[in-house]
Every structure is written in structure tokens, then in C-alpha cells.
py3Dmol code that shows the C-alpha trace and the ligand (Angstrom):
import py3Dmol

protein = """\
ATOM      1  CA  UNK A   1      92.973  77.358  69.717  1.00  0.00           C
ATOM      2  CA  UNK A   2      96.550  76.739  69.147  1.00  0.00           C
ATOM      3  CA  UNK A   3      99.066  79.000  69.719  1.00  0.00           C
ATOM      4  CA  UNK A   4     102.144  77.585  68.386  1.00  0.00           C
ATOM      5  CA  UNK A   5     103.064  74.919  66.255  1.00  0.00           C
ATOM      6  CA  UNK A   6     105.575  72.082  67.855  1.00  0.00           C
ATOM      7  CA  UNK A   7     108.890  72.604  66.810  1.00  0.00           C
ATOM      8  CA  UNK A   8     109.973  69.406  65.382  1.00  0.00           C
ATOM      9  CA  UNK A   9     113.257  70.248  64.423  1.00  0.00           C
ATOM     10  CA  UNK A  10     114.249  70.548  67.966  1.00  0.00           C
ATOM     11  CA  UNK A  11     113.066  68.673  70.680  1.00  0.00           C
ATOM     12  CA  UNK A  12     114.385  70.514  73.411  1.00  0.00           C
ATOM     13  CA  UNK A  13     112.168  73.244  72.403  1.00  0.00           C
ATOM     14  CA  UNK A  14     108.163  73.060  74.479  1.00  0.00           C
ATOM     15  CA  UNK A  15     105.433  73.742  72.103  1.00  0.00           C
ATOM     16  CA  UNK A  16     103.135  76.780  73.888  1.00  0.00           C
ATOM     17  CA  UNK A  17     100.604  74.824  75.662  1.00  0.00           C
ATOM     18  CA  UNK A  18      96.728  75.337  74.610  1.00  0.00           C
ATOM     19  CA  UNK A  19      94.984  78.362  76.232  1.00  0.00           C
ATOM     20  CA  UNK A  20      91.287  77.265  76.250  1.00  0.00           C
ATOM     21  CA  UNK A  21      89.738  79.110  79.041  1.00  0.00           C
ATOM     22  CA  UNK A  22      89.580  83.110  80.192  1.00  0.00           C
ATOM     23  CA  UNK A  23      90.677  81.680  83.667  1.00  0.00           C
ATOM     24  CA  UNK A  24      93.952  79.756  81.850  1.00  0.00           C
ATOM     25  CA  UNK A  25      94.540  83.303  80.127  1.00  0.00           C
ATOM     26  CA  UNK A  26      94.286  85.155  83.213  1.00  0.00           C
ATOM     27  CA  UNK A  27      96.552  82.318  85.366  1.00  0.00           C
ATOM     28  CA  UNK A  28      99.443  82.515  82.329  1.00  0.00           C
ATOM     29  CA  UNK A  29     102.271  84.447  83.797  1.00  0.00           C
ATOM     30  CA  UNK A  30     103.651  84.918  80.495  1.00  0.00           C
ATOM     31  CA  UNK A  31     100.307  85.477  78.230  1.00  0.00           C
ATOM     32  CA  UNK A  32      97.957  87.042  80.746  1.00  0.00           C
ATOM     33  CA  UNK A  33      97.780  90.265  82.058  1.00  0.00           C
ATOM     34  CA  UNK A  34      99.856  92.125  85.149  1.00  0.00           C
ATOM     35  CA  UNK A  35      97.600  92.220  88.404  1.00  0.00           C
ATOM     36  CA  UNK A  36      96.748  95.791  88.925  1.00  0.00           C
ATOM     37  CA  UNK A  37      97.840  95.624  92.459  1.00  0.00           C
ATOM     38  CA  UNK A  38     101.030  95.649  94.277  1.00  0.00           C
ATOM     39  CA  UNK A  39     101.518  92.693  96.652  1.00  0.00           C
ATOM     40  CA  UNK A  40     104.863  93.512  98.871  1.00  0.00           C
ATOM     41  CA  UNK A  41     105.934  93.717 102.426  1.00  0.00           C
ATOM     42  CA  UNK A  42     106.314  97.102 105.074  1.00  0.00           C
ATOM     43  CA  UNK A  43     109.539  97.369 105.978  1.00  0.00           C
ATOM     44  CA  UNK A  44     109.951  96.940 110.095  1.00  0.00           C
ATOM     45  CA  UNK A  45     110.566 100.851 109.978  1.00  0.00           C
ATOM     46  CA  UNK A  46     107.666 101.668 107.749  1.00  0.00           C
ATOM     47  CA  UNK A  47     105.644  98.786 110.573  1.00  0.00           C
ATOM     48  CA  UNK A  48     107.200 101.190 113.713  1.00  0.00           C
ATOM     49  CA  UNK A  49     105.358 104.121 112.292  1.00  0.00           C
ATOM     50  CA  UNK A  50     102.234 102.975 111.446  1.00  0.00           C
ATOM     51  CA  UNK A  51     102.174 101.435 115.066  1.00  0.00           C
ATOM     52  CA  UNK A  52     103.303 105.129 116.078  1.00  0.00           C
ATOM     53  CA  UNK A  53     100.562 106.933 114.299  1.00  0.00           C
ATOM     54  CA  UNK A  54      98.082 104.087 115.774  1.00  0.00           C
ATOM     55  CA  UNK A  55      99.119 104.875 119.070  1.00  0.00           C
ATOM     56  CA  UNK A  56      98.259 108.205 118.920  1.00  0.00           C
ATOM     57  CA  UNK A  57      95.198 108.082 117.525  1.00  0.00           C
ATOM     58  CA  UNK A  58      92.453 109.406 118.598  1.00  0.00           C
ATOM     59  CA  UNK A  59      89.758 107.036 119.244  1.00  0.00           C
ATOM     60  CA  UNK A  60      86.840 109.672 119.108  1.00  0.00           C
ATOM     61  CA  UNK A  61      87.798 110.185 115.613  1.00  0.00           C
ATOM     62  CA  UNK A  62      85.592 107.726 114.133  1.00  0.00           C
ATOM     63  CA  UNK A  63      84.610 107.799 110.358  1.00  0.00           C
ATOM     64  CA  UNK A  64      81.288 107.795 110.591  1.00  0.00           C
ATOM     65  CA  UNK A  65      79.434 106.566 107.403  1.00  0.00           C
ATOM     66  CA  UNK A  66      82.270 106.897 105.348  1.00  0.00           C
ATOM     67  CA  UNK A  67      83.309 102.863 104.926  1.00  0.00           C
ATOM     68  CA  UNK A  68      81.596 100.282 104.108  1.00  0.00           C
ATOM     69  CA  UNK A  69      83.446  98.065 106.625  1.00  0.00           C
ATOM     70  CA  UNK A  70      80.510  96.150 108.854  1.00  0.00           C
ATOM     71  CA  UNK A  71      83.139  96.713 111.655  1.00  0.00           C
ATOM     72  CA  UNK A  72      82.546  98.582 115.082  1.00  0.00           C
ATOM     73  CA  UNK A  73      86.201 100.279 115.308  1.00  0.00           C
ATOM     74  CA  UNK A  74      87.606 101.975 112.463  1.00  0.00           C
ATOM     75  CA  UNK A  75      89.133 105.471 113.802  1.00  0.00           C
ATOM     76  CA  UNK A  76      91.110 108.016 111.535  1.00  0.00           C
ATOM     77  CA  UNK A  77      94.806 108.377 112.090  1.00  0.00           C
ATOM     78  CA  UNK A  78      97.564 110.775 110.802  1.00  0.00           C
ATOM     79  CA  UNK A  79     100.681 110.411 108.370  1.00  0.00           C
ATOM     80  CA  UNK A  80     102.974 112.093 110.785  1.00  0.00           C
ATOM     81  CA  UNK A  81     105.254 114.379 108.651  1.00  0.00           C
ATOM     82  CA  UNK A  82     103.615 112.365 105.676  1.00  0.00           C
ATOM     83  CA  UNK A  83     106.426 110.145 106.017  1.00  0.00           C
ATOM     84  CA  UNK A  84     104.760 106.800 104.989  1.00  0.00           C
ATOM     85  CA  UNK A  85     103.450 108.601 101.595  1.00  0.00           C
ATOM     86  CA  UNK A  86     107.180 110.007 101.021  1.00  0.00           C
ATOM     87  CA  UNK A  87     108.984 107.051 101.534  1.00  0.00           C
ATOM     88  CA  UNK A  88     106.440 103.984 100.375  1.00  0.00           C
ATOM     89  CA  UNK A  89     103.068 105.059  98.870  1.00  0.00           C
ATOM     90  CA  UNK A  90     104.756 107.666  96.496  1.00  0.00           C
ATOM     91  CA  UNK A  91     106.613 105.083  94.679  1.00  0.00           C
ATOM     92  CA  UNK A  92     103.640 102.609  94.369  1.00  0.00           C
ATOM     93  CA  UNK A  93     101.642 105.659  93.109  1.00  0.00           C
ATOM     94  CA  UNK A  94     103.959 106.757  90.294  1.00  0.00           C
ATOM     95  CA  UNK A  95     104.755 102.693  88.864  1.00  0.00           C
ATOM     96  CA  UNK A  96     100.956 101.832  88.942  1.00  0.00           C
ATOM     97  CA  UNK A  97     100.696 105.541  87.591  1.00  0.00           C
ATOM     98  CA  UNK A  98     103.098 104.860  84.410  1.00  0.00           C
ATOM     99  CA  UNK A  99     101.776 101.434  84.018  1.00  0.00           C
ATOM    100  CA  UNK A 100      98.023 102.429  83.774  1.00  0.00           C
ATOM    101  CA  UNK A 101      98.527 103.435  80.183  1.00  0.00           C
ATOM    102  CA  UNK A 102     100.578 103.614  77.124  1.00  0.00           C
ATOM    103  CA  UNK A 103     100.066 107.401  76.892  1.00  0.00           C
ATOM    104  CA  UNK A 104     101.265 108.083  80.975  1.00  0.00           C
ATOM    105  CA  UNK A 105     104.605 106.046  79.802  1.00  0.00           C
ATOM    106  CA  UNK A 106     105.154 107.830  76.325  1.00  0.00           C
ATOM    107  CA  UNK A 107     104.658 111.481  77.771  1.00  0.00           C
ATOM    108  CA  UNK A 108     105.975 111.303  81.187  1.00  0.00           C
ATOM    109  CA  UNK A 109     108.770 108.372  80.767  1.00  0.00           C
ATOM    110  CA  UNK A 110     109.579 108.814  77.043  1.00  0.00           C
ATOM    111  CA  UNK A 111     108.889 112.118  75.531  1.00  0.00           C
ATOM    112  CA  UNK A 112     109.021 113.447  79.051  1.00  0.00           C
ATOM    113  CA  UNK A 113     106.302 116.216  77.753  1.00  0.00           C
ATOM    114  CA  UNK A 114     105.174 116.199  81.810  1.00  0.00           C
ATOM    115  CA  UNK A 115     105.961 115.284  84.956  1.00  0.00           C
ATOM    116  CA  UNK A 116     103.991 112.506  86.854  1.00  0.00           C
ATOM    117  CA  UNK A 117     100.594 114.007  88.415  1.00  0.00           C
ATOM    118  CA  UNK A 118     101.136 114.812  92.118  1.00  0.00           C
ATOM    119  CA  UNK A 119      98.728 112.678  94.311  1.00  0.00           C
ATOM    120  CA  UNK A 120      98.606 113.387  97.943  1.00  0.00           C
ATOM    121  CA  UNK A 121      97.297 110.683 100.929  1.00  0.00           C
ATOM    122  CA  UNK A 122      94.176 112.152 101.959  1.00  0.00           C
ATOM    123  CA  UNK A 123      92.428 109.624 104.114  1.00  0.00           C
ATOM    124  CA  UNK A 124      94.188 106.994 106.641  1.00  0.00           C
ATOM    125  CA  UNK A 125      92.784 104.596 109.251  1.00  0.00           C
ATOM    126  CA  UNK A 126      92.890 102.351 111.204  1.00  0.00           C
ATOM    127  CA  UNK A 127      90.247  99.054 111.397  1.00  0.00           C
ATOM    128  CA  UNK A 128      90.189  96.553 114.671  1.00  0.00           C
ATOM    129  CA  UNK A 129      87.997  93.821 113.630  1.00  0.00           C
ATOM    130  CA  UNK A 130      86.519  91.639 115.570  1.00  0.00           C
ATOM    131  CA  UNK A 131      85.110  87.899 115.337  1.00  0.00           C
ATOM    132  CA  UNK A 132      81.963  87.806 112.750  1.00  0.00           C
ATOM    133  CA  UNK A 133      82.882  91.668 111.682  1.00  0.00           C
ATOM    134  CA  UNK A 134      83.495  91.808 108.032  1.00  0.00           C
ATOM    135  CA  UNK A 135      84.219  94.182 105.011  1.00  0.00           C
ATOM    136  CA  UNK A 136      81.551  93.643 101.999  1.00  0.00           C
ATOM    137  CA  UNK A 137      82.571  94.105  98.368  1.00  0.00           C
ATOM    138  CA  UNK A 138      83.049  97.279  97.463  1.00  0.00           C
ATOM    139  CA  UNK A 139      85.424  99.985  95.647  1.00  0.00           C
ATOM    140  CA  UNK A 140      86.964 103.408  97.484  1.00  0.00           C
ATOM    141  CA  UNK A 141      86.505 106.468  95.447  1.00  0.00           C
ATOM    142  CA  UNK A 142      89.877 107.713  95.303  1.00  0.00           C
ATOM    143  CA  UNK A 143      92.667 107.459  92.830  1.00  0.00           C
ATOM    144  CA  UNK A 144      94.655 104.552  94.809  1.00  0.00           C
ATOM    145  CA  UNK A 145      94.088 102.745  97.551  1.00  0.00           C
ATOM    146  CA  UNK A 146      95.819  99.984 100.037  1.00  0.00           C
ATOM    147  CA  UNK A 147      95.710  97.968 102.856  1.00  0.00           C
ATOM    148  CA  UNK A 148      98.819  97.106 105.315  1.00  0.00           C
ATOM    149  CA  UNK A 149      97.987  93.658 107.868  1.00  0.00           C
ATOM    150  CA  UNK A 150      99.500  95.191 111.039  1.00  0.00           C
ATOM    151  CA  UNK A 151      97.965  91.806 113.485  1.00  0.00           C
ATOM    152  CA  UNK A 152      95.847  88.808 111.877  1.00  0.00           C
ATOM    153  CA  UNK A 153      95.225  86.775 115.288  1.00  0.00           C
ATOM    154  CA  UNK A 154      93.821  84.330 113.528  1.00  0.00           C
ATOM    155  CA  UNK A 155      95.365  81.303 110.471  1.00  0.00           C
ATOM    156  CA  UNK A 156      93.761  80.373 107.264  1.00  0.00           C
ATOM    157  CA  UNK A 157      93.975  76.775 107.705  1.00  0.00           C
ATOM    158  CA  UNK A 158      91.731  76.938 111.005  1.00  0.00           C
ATOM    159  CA  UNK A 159      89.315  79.442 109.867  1.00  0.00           C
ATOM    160  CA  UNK A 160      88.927  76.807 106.577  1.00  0.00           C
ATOM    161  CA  UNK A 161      88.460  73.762 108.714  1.00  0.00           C
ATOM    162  CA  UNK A 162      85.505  75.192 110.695  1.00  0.00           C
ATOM    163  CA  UNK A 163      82.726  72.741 110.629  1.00  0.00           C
ATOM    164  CA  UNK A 164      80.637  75.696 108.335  1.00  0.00           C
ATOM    165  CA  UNK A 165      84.017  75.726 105.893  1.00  0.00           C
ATOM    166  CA  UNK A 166      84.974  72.448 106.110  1.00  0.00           C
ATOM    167  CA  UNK A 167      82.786  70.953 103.266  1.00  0.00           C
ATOM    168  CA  UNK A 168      82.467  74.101 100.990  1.00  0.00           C
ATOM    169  CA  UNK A 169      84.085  74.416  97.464  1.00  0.00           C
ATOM    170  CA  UNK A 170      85.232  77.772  98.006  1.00  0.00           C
ATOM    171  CA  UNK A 171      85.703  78.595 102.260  1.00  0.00           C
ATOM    172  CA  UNK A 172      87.016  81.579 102.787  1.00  0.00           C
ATOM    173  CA  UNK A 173      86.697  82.707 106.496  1.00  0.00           C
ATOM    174  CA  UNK A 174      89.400  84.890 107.284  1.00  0.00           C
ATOM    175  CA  UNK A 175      90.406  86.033 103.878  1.00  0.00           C
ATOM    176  CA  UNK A 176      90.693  88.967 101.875  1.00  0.00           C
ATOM    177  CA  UNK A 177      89.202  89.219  98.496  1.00  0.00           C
ATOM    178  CA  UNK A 178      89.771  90.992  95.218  1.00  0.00           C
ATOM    179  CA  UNK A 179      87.254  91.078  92.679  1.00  0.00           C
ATOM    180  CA  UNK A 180      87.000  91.893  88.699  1.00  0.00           C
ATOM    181  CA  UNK A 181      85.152  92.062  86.360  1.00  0.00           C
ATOM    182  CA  UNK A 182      85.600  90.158  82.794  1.00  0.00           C
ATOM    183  CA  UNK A 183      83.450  91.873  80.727  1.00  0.00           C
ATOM    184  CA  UNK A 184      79.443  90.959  79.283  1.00  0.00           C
ATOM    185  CA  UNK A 185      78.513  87.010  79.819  1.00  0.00           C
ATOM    186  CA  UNK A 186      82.200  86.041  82.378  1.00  0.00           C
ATOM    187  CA  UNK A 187      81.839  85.602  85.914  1.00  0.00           C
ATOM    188  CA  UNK A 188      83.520  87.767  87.953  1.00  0.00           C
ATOM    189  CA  UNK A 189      86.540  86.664  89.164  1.00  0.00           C
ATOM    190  CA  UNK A 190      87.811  86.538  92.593  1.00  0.00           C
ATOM    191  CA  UNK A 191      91.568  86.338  93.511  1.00  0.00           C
ATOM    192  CA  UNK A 192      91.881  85.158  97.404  1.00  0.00           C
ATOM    193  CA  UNK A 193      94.307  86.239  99.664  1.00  0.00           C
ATOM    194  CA  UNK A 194      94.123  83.709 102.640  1.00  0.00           C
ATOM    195  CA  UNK A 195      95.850  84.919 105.839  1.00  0.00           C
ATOM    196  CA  UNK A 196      97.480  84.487 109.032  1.00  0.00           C
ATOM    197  CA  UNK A 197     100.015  85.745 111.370  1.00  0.00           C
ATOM    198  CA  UNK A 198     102.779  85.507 109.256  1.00  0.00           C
ATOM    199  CA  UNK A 199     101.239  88.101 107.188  1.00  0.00           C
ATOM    200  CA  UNK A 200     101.446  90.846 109.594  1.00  0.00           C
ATOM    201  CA  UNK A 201     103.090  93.526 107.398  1.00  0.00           C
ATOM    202  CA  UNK A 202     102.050  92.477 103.832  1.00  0.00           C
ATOM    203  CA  UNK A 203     100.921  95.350 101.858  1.00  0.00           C
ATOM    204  CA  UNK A 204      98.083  95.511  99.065  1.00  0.00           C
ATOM    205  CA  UNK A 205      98.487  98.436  96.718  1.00  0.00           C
ATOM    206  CA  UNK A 206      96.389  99.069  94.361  1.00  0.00           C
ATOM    207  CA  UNK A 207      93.682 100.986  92.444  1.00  0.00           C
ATOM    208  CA  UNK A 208      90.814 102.526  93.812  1.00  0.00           C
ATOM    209  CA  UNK A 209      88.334 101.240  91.619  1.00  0.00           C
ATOM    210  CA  UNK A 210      89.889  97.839  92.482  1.00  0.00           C
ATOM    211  CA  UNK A 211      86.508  95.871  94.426  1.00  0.00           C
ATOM    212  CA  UNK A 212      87.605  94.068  97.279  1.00  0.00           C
ATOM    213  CA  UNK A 213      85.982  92.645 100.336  1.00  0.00           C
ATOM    214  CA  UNK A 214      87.085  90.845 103.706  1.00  0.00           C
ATOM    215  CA  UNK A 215      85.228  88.087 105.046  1.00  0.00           C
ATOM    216  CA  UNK A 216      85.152  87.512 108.955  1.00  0.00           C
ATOM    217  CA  UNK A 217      86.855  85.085 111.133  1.00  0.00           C
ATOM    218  CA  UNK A 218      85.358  83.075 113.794  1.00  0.00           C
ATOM    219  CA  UNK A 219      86.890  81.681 117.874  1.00  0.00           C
ATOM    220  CA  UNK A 220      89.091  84.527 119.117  1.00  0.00           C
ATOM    221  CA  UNK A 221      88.489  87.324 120.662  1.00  0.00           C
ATOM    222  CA  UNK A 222      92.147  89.330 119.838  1.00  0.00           C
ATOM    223  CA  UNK A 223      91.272  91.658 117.207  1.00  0.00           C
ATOM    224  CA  UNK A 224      92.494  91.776 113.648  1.00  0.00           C
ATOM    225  CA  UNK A 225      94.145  95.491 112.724  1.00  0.00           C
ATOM    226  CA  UNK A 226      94.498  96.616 109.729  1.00  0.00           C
ATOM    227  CA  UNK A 227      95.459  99.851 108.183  1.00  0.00           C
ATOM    228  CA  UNK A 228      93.987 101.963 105.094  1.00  0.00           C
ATOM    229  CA  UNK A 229      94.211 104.548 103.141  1.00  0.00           C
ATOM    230  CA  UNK A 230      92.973 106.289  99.787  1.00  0.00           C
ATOM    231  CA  UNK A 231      95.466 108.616  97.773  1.00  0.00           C
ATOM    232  CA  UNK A 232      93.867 111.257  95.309  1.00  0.00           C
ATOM    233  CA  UNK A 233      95.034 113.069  92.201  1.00  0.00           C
ATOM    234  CA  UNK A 234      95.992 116.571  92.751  1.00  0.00           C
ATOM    235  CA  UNK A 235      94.982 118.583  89.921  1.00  0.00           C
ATOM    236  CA  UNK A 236      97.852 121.027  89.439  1.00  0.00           C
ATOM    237  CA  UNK A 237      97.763 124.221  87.419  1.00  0.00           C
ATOM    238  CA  UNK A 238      99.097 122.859  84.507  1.00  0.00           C
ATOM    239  CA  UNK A 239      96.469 120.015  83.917  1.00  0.00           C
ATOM    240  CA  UNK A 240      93.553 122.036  84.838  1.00  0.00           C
ATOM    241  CA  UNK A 241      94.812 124.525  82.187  1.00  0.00           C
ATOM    242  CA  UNK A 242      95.148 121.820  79.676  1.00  0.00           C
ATOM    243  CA  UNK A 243      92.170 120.093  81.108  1.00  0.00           C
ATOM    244  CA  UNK A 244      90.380 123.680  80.336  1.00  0.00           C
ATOM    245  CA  UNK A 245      92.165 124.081  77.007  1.00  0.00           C
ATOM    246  CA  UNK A 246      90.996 120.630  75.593  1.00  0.00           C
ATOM    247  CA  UNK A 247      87.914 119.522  77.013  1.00  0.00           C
ATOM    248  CA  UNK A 248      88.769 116.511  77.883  1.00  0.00           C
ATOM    249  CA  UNK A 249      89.392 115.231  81.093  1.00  0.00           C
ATOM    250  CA  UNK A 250      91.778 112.143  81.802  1.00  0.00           C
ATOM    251  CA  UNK A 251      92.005 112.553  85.558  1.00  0.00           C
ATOM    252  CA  UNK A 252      90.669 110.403  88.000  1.00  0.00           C
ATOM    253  CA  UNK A 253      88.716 111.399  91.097  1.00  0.00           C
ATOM    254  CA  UNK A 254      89.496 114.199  92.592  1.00  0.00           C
ATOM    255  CA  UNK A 255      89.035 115.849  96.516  1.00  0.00           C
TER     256      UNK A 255
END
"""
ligand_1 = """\
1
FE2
Fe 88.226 98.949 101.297
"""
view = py3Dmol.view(width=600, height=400)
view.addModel(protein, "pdb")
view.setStyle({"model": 0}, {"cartoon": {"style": "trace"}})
view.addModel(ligand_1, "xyz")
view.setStyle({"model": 1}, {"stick": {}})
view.zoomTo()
view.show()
């Protein structure tokens, strides 16, 4: 399919290049469509606090059949003075928020009929993976969700060269994975996040339906800590009237 026509009557000017493929389409930073998550960096203060509500954890606290993490320690920690959701997650929420959909943007940003939903981090914790531990595919049943790489102990380029890697078409020890969906008769897609120490406090926002998965990493025993969270919609009084007043519901989960 062509896209554009070449210009002929300047030269200077590229013709758009052929998109032939879904995978082209999704690649095309111009043509395709945004990622739905947020790929940044915690700020060393917003890293001191997370290390703060780590350390005073308590290690009893263990969610117990609540992720689907294949990993031993995974303990619950606290938001102290729900700083980290006032100064970094609240942000994230509200742009993904007014980004989700044309009719968030027109009433909140444009015809500002409402404000934005309030959300509120409910769950938080901490994992400490170990070698051959691993996260399998799967979604969180909130409204938004995240991951923050506090320690990876471990680099891509070993994990790939493993003897088991070495000769794959797609190794991926060590790495985090999103993956989507393209509709009846496409493959899913995966989008690969391969990491190592110099990732420790990059930040994966995004939403909760969002499947992602985390495969293990092999020849150390440090442990890999990561932390997590899910942040759900608060129904306030004004949406559950309207909510009760129209029938119709255009809320995400809600706890
Ligand atoms: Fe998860």
C-alpha cells in the first residue's frame, strides 16, 4: 500500500516509506500508536523512600495468593504519608487517564464538565527474586499498575550468552516483558525490556490490564528487588450518581 506519492517537484522532500506489515505500523513513531505505558526514571528522592518504606517492612506480611509472581519473597509495604502517590504516581495516573480516551480529554481538559476521577494506591510491595524465580504472563486487576527496578544484580548481555540463550532467536533471561494483543488472526506481540544494573530506578507505568511477565535469571545468588503497586478508581459521589442516573458504567475496576 502506498501512502504517499513522491514529490517530484522537490527533491529534498522523502516520499513516506511503504508500511507493509502490522509490526512496521506498530514500530512507526510517527504512524503507529503511543505505548500505553510510561517508561521514565525515580528520582534519587523518590529511590530514598521506596528504600525507606522497604526497610521497614514487615517481612511477615506476605501476600499470600494474591500474585502470580513464582517468587518466594514478595512482602507488602506502606506509602508512608502516601508520598510516592502524591508526588509521582498521581501524575502518571491523570496523563494515562486523559489519554485513554477522546471523551476523558473533551470533558475533563476541554469542556472541563468534571474533574479527573480520584484513584488512590491501594496495594504496594515489594518482590526479592531469586535465580530461576520468575513472574508468568499475566494482568493485575486494578485501574493502573507499575513496576520501579530498585537492584537488578544481574546484565542482559550475560544472561543472553548463557549456553541455553546463546543459540535462540528470541533469549530473554533476565528480561521483562510486555505483551498485547492485535486483534483475531495477529500474534501477540511482545515488547522486551532487557535489563541490568544500570536500570536500577527505571519505572514502568502503565495500565492494569497491560499483560506482562518477567523471565528469570541464572549464576548469582544477590537477589533482584523490585517494587509494585496497583492504583484503583475511587468512585466518588458524583459518578456513582451519574453512574446510577444513566446506566452505564465507564469506570474501571473498582476496590
Ligand atoms: Fe505484575
Amino acid at each position: 500500500m502506498k501512502l504517499a506519492r513522491e514529490d517530484k517537484r522537490n527533491k529534498d522532500v522523502e516520499p513516506l516509506k511503504e508500511i507493509k506489515t502490522q509490526k512496521e505500523y506498530f514500530n512507526d513513531p510517527v504512524l503507529g500508536p503511543p505505548a500505553p505505558w510510561l517508561d521514565t526514571r525515580a528520582t534519587e528522592e523518590t529511590m530514598d523512600h521506596l528504600w525507606n518504606n522497604i526497610n521497614h517492612s514487615v517481612p511477615g506480611d506476605r501476600i499470600k495468593k494474591k500474585l502470580a509472581g513464582n517468587i518466594l519473597k514478595s512482602y507488602f509495604i506502606q506509602d508512608k504519608d502516601n508520598w510516592l502517590y502524591e508526588n509521582v504516581l498521581k501524575s502518571m495516573v491523570e496523563y494515562l487517564w486523559l489519554r485513554e480516551s477522546w471523551s476523558h480529554y473533551f470533558d475533563i481538559a476541554v469542556a472541563k464538565q468534571r474533574p479527573v476521577p480520584e484513584f488512590r494506591l491501594h496495594e504496594l510491595w515489594v518482590n526479592f527474586q531469586k535465580q530461576h524465580e520468575f513472574n508468568p504472563p499475566h494482568f493485575h486487576e486494578a485501574a493502573y499498575s507499575f513496576v520501579v527496578f530498585m537492584k537488578i544484580p544481574t546484565h542482559w548481555k550475560e544472561q543472553h550468552a548463557l549456553p541455553m540463550n546463546v543459540d535462540s532467536n528470541a533469549p530473554c533471561a533476565s528480561d521483562f516483558q510486555f505483551l498485547m494483543g492485535q486483534g483475531d488472526q495477529n500474534p501477540v506481540r511482545t515488547i522486551t525490556f532487557p535489563l541490568g544494573p544500570e536500570d536500577k530506578g527505571r519505572m514502568l507505568f502503565f495500565p492494569s490490564w497491560l499483560v506482562h511477565a518477567v523471565y528469570p535469571f541464572y549464576g548469582t545468588e544477590e537477589e533482584r528487588i523490585t517494587v509494585s503497586g496497583n492504583i484503583y478508581l475511587q468512585e466518588s459521589t458524583q459518578h456513582k450518581a451519574e453512574r446510577l442516573l444513566y446506566g452505564k458504567d465507564s469506570f474501571q475496576t473498582q476496590k
